[in-house]
N, C-alpha and C positions, 0 to 999 in steps of 0.2 A: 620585402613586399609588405605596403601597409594595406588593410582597408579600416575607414575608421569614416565616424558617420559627421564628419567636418565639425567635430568640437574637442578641444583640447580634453577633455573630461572622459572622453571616451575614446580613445586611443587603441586600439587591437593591433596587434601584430601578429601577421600568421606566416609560420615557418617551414621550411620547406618540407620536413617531415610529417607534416601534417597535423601537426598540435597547431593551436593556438595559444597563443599567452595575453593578457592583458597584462596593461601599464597605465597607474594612475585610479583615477575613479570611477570606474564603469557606471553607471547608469541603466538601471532594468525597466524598461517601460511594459506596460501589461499589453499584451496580445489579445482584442477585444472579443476572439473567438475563443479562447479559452475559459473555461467557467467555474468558476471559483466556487461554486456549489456542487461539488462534481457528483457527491455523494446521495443528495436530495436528489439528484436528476437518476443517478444510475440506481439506486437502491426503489426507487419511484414501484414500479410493479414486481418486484421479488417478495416470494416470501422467506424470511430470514429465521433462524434457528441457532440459537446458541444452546451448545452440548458439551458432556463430556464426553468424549469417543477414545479409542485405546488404538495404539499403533497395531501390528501386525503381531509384535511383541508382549506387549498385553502393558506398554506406557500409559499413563492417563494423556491425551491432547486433546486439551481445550480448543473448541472451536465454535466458526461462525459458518454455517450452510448455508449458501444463498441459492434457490434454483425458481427461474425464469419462468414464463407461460409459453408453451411451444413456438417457435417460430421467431424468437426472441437474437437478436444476431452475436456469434458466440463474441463479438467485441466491447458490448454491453456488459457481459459477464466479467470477462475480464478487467475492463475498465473498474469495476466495482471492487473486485476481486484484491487489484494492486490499491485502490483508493483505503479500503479497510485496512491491508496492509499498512502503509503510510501510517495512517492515524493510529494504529495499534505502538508502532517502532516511535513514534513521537511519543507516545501517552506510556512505555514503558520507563521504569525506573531504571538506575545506575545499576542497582540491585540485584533486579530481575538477570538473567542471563541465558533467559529460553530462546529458539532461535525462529521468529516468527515466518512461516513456509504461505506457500499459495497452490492448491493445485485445482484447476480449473478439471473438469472431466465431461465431457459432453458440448453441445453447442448452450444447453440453457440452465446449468448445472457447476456448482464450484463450493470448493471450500479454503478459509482463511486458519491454520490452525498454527498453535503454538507447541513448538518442540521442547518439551522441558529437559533441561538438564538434570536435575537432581530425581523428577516422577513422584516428588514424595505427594502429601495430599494436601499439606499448606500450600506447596506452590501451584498445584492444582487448583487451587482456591482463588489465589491471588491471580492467576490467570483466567480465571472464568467471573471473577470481578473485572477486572479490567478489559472483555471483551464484552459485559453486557454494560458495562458504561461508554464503552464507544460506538454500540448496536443504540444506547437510549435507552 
């Protein structure tokens, strides 16, 4: 079973398990609903907080708090939420090896924080530099 959008270039094949596989050179055309500033749009009325905050354990995890104005729809937050994430996961090094989490809590309420591996306070550092360069 082929569907394929009548150019050799883009070619899909979808199988009957359910995967798809492409063949040849797909072609990604931009979706004009999608918004390439995702972050300017969703961080727009949050007030944002970069901290050190401590697990339950007493780890250092560097994070970003983002919490909304009441009434704010909790899709907004999360949208935000995984967009920080992204850019956090891009903008880390080989290096690094913290495991960057999201947990949203509330409808207008969320945080982005980083799981350190090691807890020492250099990487604590290097984590809380690299979360307020991607805050601005």
């Amino acid at each position: 079973m082929y569907a394929d959008s009548s150019s050799p270039d883009n070619d899909i094949r979808a199988v009957a398990n359910g995967k798809v596989a492409f063949r040849g050179n797909a072609r990604v055309e931009h979706d004009p609903h999608v918004h390439h500033d995702m972050n300017t749009k969703t961080l727009k009325n949050a007030t944002i907080n970069v901290s050190l905050a401590h697990s339950r354990y007493g780890t250092p995890e560097p994070e970003i708090a983002l919490r909304y104005p009441s009434g704010t729809h909790y899709r907004v937050v999360r949208a935000a939420l995984y967009a920080l994430a992204s850019e956090l996961e891009s903008a880390t090094s080989d290096r690094d090896k913290w495991v960057i989490e999201v947990d949203a809590f509330g409808d207008e309420m969320g945080r982005v924080f980083l799981d350190l591996i090691q807890g020492s306070e250099p990487e604590a550092e290097r984590g809380l530099e690299l979360l307020r360069k991607v805050v601005g």
